[in-house]
C-alpha positions in Angstrom: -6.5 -20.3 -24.2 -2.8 -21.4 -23.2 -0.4 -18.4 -22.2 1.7 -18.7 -25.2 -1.0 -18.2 -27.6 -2.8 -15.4 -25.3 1.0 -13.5 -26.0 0.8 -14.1 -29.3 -2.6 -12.8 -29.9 -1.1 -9.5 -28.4 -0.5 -7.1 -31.8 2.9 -5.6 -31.5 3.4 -2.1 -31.5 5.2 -1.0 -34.7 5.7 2.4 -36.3 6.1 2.6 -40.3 6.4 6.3 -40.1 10.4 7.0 -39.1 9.3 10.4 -37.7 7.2 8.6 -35.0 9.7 6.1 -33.8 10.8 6.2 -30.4 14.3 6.4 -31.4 12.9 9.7 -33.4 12.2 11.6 -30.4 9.7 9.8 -27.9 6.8 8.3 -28.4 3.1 8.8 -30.0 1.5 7.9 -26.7 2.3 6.9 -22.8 -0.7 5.2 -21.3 -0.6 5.4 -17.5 -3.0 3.0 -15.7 -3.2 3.4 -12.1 -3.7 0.5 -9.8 -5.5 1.4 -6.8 -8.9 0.5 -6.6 -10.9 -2.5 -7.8 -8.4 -3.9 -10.4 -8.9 -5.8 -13.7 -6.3 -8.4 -14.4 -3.9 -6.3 -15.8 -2.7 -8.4 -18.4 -6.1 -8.9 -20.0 -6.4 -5.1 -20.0 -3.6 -4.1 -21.6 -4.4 -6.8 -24.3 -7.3 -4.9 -25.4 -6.2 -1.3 -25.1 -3.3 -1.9 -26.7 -4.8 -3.5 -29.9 -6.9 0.1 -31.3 -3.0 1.6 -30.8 -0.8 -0.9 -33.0 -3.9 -0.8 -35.4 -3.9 3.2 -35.6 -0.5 2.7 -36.8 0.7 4.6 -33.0 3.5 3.8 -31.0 2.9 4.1 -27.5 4.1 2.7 -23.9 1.7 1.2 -20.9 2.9 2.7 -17.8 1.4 0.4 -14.4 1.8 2.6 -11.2 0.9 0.5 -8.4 0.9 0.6 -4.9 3.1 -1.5 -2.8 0.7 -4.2 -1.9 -0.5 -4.6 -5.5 2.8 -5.5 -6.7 1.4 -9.7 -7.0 -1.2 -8.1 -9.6 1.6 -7.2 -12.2 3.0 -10.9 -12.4 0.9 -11.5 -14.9 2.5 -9.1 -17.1 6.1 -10.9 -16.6 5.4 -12.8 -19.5 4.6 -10.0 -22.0 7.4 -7.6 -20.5 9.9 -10.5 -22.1 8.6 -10.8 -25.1 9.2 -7.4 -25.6 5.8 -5.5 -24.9 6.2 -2.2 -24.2 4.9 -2.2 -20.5 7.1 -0.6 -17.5 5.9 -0.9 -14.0 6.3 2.0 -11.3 6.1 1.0 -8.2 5.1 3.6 -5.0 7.4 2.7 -1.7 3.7 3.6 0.2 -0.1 4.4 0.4 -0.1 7.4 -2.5 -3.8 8.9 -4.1 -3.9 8.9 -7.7 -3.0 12.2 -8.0 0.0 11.8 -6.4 0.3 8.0 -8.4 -0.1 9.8 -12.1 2.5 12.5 -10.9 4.8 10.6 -9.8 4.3 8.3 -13.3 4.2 11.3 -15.5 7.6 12.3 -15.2 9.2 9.3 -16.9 6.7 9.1 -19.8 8.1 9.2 -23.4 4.8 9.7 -25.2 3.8 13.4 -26.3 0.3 12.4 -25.2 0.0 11.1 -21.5 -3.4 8.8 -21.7 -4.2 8.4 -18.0 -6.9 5.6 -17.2 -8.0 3.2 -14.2 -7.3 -0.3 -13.8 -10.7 -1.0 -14.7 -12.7 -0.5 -17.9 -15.0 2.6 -18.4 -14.9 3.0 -22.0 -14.5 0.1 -24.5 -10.6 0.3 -26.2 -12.1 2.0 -28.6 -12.8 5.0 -27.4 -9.1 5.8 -26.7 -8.2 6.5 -30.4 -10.8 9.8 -30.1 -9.6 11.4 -27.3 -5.9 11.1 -28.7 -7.2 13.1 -32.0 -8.4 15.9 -30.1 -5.3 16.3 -28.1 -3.6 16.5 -31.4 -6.0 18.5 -33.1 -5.1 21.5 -30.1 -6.8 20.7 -26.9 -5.2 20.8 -24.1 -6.8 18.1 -22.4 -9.7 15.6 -23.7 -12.3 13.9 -21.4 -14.5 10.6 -22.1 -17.6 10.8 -21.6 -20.0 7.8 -21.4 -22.0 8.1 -23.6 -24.8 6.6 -24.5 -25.5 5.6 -21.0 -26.5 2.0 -20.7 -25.9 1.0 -17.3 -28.5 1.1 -14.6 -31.1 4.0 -13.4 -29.2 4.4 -10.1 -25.9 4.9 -11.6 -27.4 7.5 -13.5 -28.5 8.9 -10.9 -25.7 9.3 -8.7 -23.7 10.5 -11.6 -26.2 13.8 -11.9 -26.6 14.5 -8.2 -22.0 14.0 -8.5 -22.9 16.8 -11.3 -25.1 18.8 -10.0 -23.5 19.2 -6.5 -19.9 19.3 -8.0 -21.9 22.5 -10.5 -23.2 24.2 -7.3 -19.8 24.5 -5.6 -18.0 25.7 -8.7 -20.7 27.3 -10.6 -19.9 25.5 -13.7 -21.6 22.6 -16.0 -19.5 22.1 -18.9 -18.5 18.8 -18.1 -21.3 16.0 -17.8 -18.9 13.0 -16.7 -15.6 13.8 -14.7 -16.2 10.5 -12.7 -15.6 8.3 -15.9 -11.3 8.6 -15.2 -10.2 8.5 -18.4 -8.5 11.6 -20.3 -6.1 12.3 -22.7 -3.7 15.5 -22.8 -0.3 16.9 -23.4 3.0 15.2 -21.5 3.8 18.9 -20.1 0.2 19.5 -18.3 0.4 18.2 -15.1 3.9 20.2 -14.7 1.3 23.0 -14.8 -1.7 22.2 -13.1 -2.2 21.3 -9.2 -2.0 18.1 -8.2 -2.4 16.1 -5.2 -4.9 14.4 -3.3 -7.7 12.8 -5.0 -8.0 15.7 -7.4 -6.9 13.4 -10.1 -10.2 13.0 -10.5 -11.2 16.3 -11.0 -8.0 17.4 -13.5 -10.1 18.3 -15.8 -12.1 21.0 -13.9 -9.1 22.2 -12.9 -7.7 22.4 -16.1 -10.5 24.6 -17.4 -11.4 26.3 -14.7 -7.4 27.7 -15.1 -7.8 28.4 -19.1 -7.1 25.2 -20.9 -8.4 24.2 -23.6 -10.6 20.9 -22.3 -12.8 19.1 -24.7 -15.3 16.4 -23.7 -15.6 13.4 -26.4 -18.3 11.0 -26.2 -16.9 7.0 -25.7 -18.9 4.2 -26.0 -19.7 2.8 -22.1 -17.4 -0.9 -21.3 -20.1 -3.6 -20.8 -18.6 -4.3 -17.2 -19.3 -0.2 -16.2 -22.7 -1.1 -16.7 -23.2 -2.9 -13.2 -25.1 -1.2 -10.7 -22.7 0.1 -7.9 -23.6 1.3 -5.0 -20.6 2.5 -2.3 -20.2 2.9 1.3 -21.3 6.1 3.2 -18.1 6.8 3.9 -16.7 7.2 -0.1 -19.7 9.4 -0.8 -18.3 11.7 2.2 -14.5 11.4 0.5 -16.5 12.7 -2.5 -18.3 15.7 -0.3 -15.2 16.4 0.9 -12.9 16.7 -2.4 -15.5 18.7 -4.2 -14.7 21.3 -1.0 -11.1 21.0 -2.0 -11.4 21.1 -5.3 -13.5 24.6 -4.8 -11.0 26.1 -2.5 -7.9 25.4 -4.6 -9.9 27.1 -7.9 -11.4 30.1 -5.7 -8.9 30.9 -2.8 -5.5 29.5 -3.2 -4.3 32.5 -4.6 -6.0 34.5 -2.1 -7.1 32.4 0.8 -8.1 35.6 3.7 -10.8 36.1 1.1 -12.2 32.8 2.3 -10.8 32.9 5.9 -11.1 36.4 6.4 -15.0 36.7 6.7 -15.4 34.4 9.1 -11.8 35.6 10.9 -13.1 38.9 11.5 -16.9 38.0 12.5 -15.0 36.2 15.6 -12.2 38.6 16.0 -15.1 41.6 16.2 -17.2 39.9 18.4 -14.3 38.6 20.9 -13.2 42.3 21.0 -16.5 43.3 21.7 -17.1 41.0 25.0 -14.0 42.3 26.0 -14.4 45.5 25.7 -18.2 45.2 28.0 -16.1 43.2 30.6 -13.3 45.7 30.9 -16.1 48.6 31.1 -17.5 46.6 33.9 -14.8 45.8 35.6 -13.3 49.9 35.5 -16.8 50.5 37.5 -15.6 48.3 40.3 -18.0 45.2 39.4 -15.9 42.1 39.8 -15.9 39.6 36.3 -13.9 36.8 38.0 -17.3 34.7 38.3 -18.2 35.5 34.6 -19.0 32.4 32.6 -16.8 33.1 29.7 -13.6 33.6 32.6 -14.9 30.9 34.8 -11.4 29.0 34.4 -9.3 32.4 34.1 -7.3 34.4 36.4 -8.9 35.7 39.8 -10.6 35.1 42.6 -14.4 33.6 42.8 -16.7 34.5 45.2 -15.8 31.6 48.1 -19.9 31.9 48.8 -20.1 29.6 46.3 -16.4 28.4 45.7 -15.9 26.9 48.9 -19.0 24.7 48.9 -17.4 21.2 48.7 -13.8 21.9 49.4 -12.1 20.2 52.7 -12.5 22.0 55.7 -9.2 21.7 56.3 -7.6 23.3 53.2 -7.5 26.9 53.7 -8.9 29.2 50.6 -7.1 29.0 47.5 -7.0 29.9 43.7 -9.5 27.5 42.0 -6.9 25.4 40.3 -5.2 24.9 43.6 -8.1 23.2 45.1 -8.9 20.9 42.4 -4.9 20.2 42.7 -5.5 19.1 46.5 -8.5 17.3 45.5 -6.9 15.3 42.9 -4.5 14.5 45.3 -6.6 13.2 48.1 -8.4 11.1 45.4 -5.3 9.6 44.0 -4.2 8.5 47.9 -7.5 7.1 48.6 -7.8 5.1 45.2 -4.5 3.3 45.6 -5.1 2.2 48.9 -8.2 0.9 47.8 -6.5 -0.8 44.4 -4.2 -2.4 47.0 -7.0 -4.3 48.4 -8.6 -5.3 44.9 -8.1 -9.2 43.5 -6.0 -9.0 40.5 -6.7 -9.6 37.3 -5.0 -10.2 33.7 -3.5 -7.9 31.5 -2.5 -9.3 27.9 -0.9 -7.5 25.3 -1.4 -8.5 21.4 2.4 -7.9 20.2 1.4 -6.7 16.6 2.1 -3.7 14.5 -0.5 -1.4 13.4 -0.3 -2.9 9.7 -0.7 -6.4 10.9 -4.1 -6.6 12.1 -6.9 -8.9 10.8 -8.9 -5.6 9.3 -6.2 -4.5 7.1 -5.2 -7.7 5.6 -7.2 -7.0 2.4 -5.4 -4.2 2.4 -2.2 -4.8 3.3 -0.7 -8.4 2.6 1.8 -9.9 4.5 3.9 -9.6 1.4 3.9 -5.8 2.0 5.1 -5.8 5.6 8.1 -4.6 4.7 7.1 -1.9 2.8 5.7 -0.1 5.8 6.7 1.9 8.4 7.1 0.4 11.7 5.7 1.8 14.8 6.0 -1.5 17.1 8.8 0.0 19.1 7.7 3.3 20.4 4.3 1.9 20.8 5.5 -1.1 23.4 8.3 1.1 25.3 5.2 3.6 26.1 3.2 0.7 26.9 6.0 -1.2 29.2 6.0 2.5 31.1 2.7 3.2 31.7 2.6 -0.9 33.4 5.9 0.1 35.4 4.0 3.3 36.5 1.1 1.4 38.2 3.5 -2.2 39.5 1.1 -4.3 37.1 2.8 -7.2 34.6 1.3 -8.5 31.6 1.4 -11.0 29.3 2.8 -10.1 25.5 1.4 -12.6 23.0 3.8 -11.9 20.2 4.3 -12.8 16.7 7.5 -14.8 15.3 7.6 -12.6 12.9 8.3 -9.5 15.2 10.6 -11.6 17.3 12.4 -12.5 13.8 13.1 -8.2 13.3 13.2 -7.0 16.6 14.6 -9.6 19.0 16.1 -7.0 21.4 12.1 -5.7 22.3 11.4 -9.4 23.1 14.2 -9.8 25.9 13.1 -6.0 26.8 9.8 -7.0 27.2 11.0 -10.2 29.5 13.6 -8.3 31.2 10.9 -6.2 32.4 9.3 -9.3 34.5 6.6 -9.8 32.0 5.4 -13.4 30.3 6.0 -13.8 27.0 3.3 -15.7 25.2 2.7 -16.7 21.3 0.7 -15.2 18.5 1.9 -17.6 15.9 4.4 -16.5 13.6 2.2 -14.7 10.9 -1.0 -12.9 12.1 -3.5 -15.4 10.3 -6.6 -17.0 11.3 -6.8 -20.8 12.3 -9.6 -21.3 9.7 -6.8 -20.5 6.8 -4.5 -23.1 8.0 -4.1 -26.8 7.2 -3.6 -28.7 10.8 0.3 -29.7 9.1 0.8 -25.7 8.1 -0.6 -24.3 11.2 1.6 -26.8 14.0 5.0 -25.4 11.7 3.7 -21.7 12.4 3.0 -22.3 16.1 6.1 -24.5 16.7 8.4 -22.0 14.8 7.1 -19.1 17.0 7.4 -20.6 20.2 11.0 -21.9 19.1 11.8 -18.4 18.3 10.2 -16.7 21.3 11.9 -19.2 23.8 14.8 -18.2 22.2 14.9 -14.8 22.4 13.1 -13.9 25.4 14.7 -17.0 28.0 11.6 -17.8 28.7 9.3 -21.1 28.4 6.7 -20.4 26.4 3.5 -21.6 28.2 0.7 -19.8 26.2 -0.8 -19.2 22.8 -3.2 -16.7 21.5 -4.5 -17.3 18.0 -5.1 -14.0 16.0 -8.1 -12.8 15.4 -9.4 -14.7 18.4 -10.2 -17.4 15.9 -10.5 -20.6 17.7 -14.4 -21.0 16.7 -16.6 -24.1 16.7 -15.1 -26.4 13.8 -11.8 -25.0 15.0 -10.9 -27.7 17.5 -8.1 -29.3 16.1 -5.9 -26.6 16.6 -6.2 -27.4 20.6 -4.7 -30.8 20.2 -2.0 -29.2 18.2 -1.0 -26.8 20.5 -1.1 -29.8 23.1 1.3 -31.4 21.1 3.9 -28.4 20.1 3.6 -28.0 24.0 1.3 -25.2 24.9 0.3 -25.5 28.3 -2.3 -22.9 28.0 -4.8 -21.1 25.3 -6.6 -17.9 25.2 -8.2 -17.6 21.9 -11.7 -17.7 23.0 -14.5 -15.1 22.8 -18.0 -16.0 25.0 -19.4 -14.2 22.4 -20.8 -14.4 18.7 -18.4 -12.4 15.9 -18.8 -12.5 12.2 -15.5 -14.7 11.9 -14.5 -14.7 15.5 -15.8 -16.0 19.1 -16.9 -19.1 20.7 -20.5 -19.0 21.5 -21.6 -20.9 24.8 -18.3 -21.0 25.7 -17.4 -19.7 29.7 -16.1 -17.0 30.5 -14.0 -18.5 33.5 -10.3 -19.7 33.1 -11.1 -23.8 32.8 -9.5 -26.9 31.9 -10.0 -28.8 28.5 -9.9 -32.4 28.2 -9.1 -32.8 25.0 -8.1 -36.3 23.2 -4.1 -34.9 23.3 -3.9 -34.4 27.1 -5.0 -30.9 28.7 -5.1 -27.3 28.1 -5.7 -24.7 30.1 -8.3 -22.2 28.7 -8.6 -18.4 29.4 -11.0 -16.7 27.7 -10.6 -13.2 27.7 -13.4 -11.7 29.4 -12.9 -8.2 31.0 -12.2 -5.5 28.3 -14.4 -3.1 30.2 -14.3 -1.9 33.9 -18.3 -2.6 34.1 -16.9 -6.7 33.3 -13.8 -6.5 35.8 -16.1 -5.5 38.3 -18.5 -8.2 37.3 -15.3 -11.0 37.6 -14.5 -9.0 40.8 -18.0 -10.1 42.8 -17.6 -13.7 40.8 -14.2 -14.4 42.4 -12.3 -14.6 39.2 -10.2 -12.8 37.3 -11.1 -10.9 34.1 -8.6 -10.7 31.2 -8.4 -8.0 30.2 -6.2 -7.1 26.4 -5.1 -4.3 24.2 -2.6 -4.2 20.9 0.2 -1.8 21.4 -0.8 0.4 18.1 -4.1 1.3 20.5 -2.0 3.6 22.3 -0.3 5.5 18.8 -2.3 8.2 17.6 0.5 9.4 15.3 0.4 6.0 13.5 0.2 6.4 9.5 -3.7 6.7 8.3 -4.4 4.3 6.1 -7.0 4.3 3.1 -9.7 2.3 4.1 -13.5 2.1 4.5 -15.2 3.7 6.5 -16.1 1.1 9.0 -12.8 -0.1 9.4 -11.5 3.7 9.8 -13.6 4.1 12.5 -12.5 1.1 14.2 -9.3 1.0 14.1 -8.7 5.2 14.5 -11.1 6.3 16.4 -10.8 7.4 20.1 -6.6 6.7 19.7 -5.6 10.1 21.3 -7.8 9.1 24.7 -7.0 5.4 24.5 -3.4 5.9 26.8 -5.7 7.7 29.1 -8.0 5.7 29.4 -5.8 2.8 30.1 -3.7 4.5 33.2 -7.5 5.2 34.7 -7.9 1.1 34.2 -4.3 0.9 36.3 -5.4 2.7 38.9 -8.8 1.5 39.9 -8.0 -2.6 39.0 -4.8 -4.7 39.6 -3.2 -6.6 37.2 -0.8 -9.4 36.5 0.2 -11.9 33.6 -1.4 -15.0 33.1 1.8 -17.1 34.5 1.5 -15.8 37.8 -2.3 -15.2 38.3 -3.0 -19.3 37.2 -0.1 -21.5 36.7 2.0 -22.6 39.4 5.9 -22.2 38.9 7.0 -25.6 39.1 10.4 -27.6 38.4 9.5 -28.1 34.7 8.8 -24.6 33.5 12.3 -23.8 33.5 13.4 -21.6 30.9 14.9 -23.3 27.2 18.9 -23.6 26.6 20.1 -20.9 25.1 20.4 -21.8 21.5 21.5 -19.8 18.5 19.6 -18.3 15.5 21.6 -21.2 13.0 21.3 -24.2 15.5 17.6 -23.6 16.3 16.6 -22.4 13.2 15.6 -24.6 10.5 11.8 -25.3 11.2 11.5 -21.4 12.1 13.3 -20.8 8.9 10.6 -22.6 6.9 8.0 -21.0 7.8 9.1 -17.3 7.6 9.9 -18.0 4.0 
């Protein structure tokens, strides 16, 4: 079917009845889809869930609240918006839940009854028109429910156990199919009713559970909610964990001490009483300085046993004083030893927390600019924790942070540090044509030279994504005139690594000319030891968001949350420990000599040196 006839076959909304015009005082109905998870094409929905209004004689408004990323799903409704559909698109300027999505929608709704639904079918169009009726018949709020149930045994399942473990926290079972998303009530109810969260899903609970009038009205199942689904560990704990929500905002959140107070005065009683034994002890002259529970408190230990271990040569002290001088004598004795260590090589991949290969499902490169940036706080930390142990590194940047923050790359270069390339956008070598890929690589070293003074000698692909098949992109990089690569992995990834591959610096003879190779190899201090009694370096590398714990948290699964977030608060730690036992150095000085012809580029301006950069950021 050709666009033009697909608008066509699109019924019009139309009113006969003057008293229900919008021009009479708002609308019949405002349906508010929210795009967030697992969207239909949006055009096609509203298609059929519009047609059971215009024929019910209703006039009504679709309402698409999406997320900043999911902005390219609502071209499709361009076309209809012109031909004078009733469809308005919110847009959220960040990551929102649906709670806060249908909030922030209901507000500029015109309809009398707010129709909230996902952006995927659960009830067949139908079973809109029912709901609607209800609300106008007196309820406050009307639920779909499913029903009859045709999808498989295992949904049915999982939708009981939701039931029956959602029934044990609140002690109620009036409601056989929350899940299902799709409710009708009055415009004015969510002005009275708490919501944020995820408790969108659980407004009807809520509703009741505060003295509403909520009615559940049976809806025929959607043929496409019949599939068996079966999620990720991690959204069945999201679950777990709004159901505790949702049972401490209906049973404590006008009294919370009657939740907090139990369990507040078991610990303040029993504190009080240990206290109270070691104050009796200590009035009948037993000393408590040696107590477990004081063992890092005020006083003095017994030096019978405190003393065992400590310097002769440090007179008695306070506990904390001594593991002072200790640390101390440590700290003297490891540098000289790190002075005497080969060095090694420290690289930095210059990206943004939203940029990285995980999120790119996620986050598109379209929505960049939507998010908040952390790039600069992240590298300045970075760039002092290197000063503070004399290492340099190696910053493979993208163009497209060069392109926004130019000053950080000659900060970053000022500092004595190489500055490498990452390509221009952070995406894999197996998504580029050869022609696509040597304008990305060539328009980010142009940039980079330009901004840092530097020639730029080395290239990192993202992703480490130089794999068998891959090749190609080795000549190219000859040819832009890359001296150097470090893209590969010794190891076997899902879409990453280079098995077989060495994990020594080596030379490629490839049918362009040569290219240096330097796998990274050393991301542990169990493998720079290992390069240590090889004679060569390891290379080691780190992304500067690794070091930001306060980054934003974004909704993701499970597996990817625990990759990306966990262990962020120890990771700065953990890298100043890696300072002081190894030494480190970029990969300019560590392999490549500095001769005659790595002299850095004529300074050139953003408009003279610009038009093949210019292409590709667009």
């Amino acid at each position: 079917m050709s666009t033009a006839k697909a608008e066509l076959a699109v019924p019009r909304p139309a009113s006969a009845d003057p008293e229900r015009s919008p021009e009479a005082g708002g609308l019949d109905v405002s349906v508010v889809v929210l795009v967030s998870e697992r969207p239909a094409p949006l055009a096609d929905l509203y298609r059929e869930y519009s047609g059971p209004l215009v024929e019910d004689g209703l006039s009504f408004e679709f309402v698409f609240v999406l997320e900043p990323w999911n902005h390219d799903l609502a071209e499709p409704l361009g076309p209809l918006q012109a031909a004078g559909e009733p469809i308005l698109l919110r847009e959220a300027g960040q990551t929102l839940s649906e709670a806060s999505l249908l909030a922030a929608a209901a507000p500029g709704c015109r309809g009398k009854i707010l129709v909230a639904m996902p952006a995927y079918r659960r009830v067949s169009a139908q079973g809109l028109l029912p709901l609607i009726d209800r609300v106008r018949a007196g309820a406050d709020l009307a639920v779909a429910r499913r029903w009859p149930r045709l999808d498989s045994p295992i949904n049915r399942l999982q939708t009981r156990l939701f039931h029956a473990v959602l029934g044990g926290f609140l002690g109620t079972s009036e409601l056989r199919d929350v899940a299902s998303g799709v409710r009708a009530m009055r415009a004015d109810l969510l002005n009275e009713l708490p919501l944020y969260g995820d408790l969108s899903r659980f407004l009807p609970l809520v509703a009741l559970k505060e003295g509403y009038q909520v009615e559940e009205v049976d809806a025929e199942q959607h043929l496409e909610d019949q599939r068996v689904r079966v999620y990720g560990p991690g959204t069945y704990l999201r679950r777990l964990i709004d159901m505790l929500g949702v049972f401490f905002v209906l049973r404590f959140s006008y009294k919370p001490l009657r939740f907090f107070g139990l369990i507040g005065s078991t610990l303040t009683l029993a504190g009080a009483a240990i206290l109270g034994v070691m104050f009796v002890q200590r009035l009948g002259g037993r000393g408590i300085a040696d107590r477990p529970l004081l063992l890092l408190g005020p006083g003095r230990r017994d030096h019978r046993s405190s003393d065992r271990g400590r310097p002769s040569d440090l007179p008695a002290a306070p506990l904390g004083q001594w593991c002072w001088a200790r640390g101390c004598e440590r700290s003297r004795q490891m540098s000289e030893a790190v002075r005497d260590r080969p060095l090694h090589i420290f690289t930095v991949d210059l990206e943004d927390y939203f940029q990285v290969g995980a999120f790119e499902g996620r986050i598109p490169r379209t929505g960049w600019e939507a998010q908040p940036r952390r790039i600069i706080p992240s590298v300045e930390r970075l760039l002092e924790i290197l000063a503070r142990h004399d290492a340099a590194a190696t910053f493979f940047s993208l163009g497209w942070i060069a392109d926004r923050y130019p000053k950080l790359i000659r900060q970053i270069a000022q500092n004595g540090h190489e500055i490498g390339s990452h390509g221009w956008w952070h995406t894999s070598i197996c998504d580029y044509a050869p022609g696509k890929f040597r304008d990305d690589v060539r328009a980010a070293k142009d940039r980079l030279e330009m901004e840092s003074g530097q020639l730029v000698r080395g290239f990192r692909a993202p992703n480490f994504s130089v794999v068998p098949g891959s090749e190609w992109a080795l000549d190219v990089l000859i040819d832009v005139g890359y001296e150097y690569d470090s893209s590969m992995l010794p190891i076997q990834r899902r879409a990453s690594g280079y098995p077989g591959a060495t994990s020594e610096p080596h030379l490629l003879h490839r049918p362009g000319g040569e290219l240096l190779e330097v796998p990274v190899y050393g991301v542990t201090r169990s493998t720079l030891r290992q390069a240590e009694a090889e004679g060569r370096p390891g290379v080691f590398y780190i992304h500067p968001w690794e070091i930001d714990p306060d980054q934003p948290k974004l909704q993701v699964p499970l597996k990817t949350r625990i990759r990306h977030y966990r262990g962020l608060k120890k990771t700065a730690r953990r890298l100043e420990r890696l300072l002081g036992e190894f030494r480190f150095t970029s990969v300019e000085r560590r392999l490549l000599s500095t001769s005659a012809d790595a002299t850095p580029p004529e300074p050139r301006s953003w408009q003279d040196g610009g038009a093949r950069t210019r292409a590709v950021a667009n």
